[in-house]
Structures are given as structure tokens and as C-alpha cells.
Backbone as a chain_set.jsonl record, in Angstrom:
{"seq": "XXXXXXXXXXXXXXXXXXXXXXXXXXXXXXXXXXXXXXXXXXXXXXXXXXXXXXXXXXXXXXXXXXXXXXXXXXXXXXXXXXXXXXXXXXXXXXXXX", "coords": {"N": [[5.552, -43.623, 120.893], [3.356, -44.871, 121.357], [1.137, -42.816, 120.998], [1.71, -42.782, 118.229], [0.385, -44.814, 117.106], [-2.127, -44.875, 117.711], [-2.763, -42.301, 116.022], [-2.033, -43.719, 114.192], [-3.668, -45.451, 113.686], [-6.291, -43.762, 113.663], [-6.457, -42.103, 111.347], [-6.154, -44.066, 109.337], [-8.585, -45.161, 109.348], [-8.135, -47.51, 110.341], [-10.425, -49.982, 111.981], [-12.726, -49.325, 110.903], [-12.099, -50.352, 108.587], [-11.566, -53.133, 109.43], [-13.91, -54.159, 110.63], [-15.398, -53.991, 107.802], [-13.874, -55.915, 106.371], [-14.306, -58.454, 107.941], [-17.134, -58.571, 107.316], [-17.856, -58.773, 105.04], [-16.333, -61.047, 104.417], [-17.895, -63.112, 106.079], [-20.539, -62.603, 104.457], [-19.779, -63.625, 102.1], [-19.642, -66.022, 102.539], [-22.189, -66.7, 103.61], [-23.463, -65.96, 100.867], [-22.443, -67.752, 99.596], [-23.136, -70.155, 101.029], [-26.451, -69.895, 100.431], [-26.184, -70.126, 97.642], [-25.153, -72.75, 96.831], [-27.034, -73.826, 98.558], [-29.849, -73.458, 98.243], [-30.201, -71.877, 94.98], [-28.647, -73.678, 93.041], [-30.017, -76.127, 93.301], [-32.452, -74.946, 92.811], [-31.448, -74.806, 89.923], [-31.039, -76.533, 89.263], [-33.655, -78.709, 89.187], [-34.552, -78.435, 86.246], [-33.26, -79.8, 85.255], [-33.22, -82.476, 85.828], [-32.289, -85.21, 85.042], [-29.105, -84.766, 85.371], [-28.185, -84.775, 88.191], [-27.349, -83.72, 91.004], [-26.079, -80.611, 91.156], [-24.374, -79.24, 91.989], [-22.387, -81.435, 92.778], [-21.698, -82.107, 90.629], [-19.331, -83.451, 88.026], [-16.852, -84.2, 85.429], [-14.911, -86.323, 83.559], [-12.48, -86.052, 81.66], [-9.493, -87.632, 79.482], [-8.912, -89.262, 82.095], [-8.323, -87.272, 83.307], [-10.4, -85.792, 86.366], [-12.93, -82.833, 86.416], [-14.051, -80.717, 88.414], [-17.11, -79.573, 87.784], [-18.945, -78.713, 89.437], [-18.68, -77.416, 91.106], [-17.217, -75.269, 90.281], [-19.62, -74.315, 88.617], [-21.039, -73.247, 91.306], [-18.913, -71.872, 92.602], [-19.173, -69.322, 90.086], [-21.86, -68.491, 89.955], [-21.789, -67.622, 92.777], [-19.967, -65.265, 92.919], [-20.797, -63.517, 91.169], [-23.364, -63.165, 92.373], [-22.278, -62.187, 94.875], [-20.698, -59.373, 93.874], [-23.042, -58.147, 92.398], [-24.367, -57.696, 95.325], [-22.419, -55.796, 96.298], [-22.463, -53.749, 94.137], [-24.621, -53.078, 94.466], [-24.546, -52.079, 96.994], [-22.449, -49.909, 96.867], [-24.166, -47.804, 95.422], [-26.415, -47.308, 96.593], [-24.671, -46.025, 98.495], [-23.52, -43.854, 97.785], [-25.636, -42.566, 96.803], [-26.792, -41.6, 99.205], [-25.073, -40.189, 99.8], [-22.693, -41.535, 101.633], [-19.191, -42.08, 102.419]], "CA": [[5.167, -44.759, 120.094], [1.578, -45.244, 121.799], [0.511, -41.582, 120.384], [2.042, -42.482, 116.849], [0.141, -46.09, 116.974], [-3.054, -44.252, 117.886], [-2.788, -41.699, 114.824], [-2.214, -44.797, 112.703], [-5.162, -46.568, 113.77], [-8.203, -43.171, 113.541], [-6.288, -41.871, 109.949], [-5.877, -45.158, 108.101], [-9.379, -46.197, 110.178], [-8.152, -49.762, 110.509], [-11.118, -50.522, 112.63], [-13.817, -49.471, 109.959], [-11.153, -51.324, 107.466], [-11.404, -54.63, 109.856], [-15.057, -54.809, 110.277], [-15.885, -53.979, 106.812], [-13.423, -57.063, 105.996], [-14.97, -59.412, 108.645], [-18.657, -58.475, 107.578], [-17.451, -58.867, 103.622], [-16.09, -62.033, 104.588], [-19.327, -63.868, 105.978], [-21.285, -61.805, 103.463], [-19.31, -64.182, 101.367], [-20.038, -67.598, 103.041], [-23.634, -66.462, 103.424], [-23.782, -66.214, 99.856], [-22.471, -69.308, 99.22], [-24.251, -70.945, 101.256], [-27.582, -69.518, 99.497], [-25.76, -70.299, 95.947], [-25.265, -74.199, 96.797], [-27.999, -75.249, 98.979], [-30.644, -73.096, 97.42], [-30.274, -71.445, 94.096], [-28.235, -74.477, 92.03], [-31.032, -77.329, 93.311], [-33.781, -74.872, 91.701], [-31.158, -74.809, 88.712], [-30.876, -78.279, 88.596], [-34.824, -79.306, 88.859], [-35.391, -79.121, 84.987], [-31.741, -80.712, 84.853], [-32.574, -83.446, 86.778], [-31.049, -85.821, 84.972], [-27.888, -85.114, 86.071], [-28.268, -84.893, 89.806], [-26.903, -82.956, 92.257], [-25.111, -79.475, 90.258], [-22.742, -79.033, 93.317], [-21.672, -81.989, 92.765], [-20.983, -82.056, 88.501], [-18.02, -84.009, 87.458], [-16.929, -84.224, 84.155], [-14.102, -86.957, 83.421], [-11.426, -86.355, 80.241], [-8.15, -88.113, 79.377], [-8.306, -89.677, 83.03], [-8.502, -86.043, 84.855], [-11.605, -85.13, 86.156], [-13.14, -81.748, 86.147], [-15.378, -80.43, 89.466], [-17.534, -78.286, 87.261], [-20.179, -78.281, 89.761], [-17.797, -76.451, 92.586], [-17.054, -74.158, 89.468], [-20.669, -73.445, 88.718], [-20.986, -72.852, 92.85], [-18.364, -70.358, 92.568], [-19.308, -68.09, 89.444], [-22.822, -67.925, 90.771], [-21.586, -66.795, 94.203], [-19.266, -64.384, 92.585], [-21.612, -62.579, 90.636], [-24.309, -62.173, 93.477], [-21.289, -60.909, 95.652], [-19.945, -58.496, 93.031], [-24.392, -57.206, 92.481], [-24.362, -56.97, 96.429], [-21.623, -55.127, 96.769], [-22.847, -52.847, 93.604], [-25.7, -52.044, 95.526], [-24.12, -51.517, 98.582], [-22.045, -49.048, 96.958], [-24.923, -47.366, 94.74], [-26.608, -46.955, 97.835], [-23.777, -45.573, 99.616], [-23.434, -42.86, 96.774], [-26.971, -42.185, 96.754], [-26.979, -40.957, 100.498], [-23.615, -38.622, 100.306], [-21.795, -41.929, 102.733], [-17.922, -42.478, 101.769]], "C": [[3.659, -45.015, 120.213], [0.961, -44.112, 120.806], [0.331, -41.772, 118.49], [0.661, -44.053, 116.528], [-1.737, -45.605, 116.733], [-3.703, -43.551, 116.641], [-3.345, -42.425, 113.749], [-3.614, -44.579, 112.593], [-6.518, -44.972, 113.354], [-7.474, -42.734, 111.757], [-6.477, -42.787, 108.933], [-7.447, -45.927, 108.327], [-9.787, -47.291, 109.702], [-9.173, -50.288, 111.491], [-12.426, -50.577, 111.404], [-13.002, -50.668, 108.806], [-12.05, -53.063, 107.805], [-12.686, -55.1, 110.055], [-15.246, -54.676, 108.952], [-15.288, -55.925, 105.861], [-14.053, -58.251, 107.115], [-16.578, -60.134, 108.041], [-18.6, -59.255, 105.813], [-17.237, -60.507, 103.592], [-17.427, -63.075, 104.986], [-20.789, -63.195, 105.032], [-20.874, -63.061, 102.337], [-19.904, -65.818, 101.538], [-21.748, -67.482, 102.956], [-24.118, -66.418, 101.955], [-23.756, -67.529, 98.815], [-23.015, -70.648, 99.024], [-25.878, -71.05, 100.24], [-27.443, -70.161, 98.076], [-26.301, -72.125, 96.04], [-26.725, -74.566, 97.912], [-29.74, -74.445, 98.352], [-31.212, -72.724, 95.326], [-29.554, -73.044, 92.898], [-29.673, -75.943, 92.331], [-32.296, -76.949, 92.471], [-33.344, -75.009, 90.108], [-31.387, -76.526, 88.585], [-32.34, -79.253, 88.786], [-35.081, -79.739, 87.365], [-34.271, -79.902, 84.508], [-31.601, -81.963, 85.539], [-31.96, -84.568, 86.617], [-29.81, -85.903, 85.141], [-27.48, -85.078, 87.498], [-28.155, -83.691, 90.145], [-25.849, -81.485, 91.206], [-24.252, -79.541, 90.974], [-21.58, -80.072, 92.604], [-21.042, -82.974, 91.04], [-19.912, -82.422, 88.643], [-17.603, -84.077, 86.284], [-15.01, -85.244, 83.823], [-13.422, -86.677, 81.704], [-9.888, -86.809, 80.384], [-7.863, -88.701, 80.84], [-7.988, -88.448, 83.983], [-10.128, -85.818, 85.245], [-11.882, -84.322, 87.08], [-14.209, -81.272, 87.479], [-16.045, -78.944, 88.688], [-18.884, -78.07, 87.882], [-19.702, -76.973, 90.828], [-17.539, -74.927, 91.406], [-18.286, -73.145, 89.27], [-21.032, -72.374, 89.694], [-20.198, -71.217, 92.367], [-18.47, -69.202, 91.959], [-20.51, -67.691, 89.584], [-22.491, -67.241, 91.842], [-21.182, -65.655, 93.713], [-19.867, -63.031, 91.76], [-22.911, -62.074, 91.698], [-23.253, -61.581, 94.477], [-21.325, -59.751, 95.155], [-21.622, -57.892, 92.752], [-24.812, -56.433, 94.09], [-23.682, -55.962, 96.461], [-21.821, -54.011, 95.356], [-23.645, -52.434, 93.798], [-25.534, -51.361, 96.701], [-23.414, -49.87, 97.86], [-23.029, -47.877, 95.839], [-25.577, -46.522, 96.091], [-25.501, -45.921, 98.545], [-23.425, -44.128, 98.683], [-24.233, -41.988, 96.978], [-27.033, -40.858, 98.062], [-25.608, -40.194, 100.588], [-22.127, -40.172, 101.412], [-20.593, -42.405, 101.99], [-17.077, -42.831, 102.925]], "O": [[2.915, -45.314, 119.278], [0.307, -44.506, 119.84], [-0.511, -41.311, 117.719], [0.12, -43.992, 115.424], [-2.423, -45.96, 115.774], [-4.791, -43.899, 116.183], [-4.251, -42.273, 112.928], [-4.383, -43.934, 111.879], [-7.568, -45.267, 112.784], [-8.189, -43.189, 110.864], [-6.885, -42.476, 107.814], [-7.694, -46.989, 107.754], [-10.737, -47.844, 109.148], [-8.718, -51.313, 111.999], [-12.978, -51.624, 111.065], [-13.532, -51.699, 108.392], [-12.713, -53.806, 107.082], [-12.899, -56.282, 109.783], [-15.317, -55.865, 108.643], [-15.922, -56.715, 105.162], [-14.205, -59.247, 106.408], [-17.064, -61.263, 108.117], [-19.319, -60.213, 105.534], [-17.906, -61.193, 102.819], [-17.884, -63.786, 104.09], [-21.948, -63.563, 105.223], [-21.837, -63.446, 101.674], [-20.473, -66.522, 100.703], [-22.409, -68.216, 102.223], [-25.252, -66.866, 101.784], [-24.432, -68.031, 97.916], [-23.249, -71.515, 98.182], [-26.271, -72.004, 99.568], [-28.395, -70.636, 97.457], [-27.316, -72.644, 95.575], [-27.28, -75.664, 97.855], [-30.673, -75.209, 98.105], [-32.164, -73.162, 94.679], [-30.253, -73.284, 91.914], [-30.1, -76.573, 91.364], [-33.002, -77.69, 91.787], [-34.142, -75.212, 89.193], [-31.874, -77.323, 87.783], [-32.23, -80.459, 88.565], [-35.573, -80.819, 87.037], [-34.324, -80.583, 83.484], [-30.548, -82.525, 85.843], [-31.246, -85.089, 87.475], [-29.266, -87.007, 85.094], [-26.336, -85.402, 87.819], [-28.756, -82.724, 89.677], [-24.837, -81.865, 90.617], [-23.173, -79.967, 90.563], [-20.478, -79.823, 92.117], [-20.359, -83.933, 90.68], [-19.245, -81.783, 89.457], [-18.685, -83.898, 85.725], [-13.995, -84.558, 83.943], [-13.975, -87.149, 80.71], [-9.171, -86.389, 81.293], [-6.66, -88.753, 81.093], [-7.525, -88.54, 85.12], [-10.968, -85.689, 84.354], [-11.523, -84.48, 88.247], [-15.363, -81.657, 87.292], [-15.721, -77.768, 88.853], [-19.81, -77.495, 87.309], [-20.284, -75.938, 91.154], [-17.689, -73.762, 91.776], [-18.326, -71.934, 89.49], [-21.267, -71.191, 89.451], [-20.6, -70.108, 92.015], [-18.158, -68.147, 92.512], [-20.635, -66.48, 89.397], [-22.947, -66.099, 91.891], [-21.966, -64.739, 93.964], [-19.45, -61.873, 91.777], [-23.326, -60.919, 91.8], [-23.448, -60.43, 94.867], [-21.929, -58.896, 95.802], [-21.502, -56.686, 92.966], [-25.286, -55.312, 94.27], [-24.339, -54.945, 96.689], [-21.041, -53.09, 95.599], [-23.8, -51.27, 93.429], [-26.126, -50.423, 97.236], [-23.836, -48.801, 98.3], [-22.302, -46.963, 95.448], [-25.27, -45.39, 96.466], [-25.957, -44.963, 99.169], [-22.926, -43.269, 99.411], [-23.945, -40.828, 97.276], [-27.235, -39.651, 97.923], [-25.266, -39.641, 101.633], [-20.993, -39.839, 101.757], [-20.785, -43.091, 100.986], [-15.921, -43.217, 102.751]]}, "num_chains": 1, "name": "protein.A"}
């Protein structure tokens, strides 16, 4: 069982797997971060009439809408998704798979 457990772990390598998901993961928050406390305050200088972007509300029929948390997120999501097309451009480039 130890020998077969072993196998698993260097064939399937669930260790490169588990950092790559760790590093991916605050890669993520780190971007976030960047999105909301940097990048939406320079968006929202010539917007300053409406305040704070993060924090965009938008009230209809008595629901209302967090379309600043929305903004937040499809900014983040797109500098993730350019990181991680460089990362793997890069990773092409040099022969690494």
C-alpha cells in the first residue's frame, strides 16, 4: 500500500499539482487586492461623482445590485486569466511543461 501511495503521488505529481494550486490561489487574492485598493480608485477619479467603485450599488424594484463587487471581480478575472497567459506563453517559449 505505502509503495502503491508513493507511485501515486511522483506519476500524478500531486505535489507540483498542490503548490501550483496554493501559489494560483494567493496569485488570486494578490490580484484582488491590487484590483480594489488600487486599480478601481484610479478608475473612479474621473468618476468621482459616484464615490467609492468597490462599493457601487444600484437599487431596482426594492433589490439592490452590488455592481461595484461585480466590477472588482471582472477586473480581477481578466488580469488573472492575462497572468496566467503569460505564465503559460512563457512556459512554451522555454520548452517547460
Amino acid at each position: 500500500m505505502s509503495a502503491e501511495f508513493t507511485a501515486f503521488l511522483k506519476n500524478y505529481k500531486v505535489l507540483g499539482l498542490a503548490v501550483a494550486f496554493i501559489l494560483g490561489l494567493y496569485l488570486g487574492l494578490l490580484v484582488q487586492a491590487l484590483v480594489k485598493d488600487l486599480i478601481l480608485p484610479i478608475i473612479g477619479i474621473p468618476l468621482s461623482s459616484m464615490g467609492n467603485l468597490t462599493s457601487l450599488t444600484e437599487e431596482f424594484a426594492g433589490q439592490t445590485f452590488a455592481v461595484g463587487d461585480f466590477l472588482n471581480a471582472v477586473i480581477t478575472f481578466i488580469i488573472v486569466a492575462f497572468v496566467i497567459f503569460l505564465v503559460v506563453k512563457i512556459a512554451k517559449r522555454y520548452k517547460i511543461e
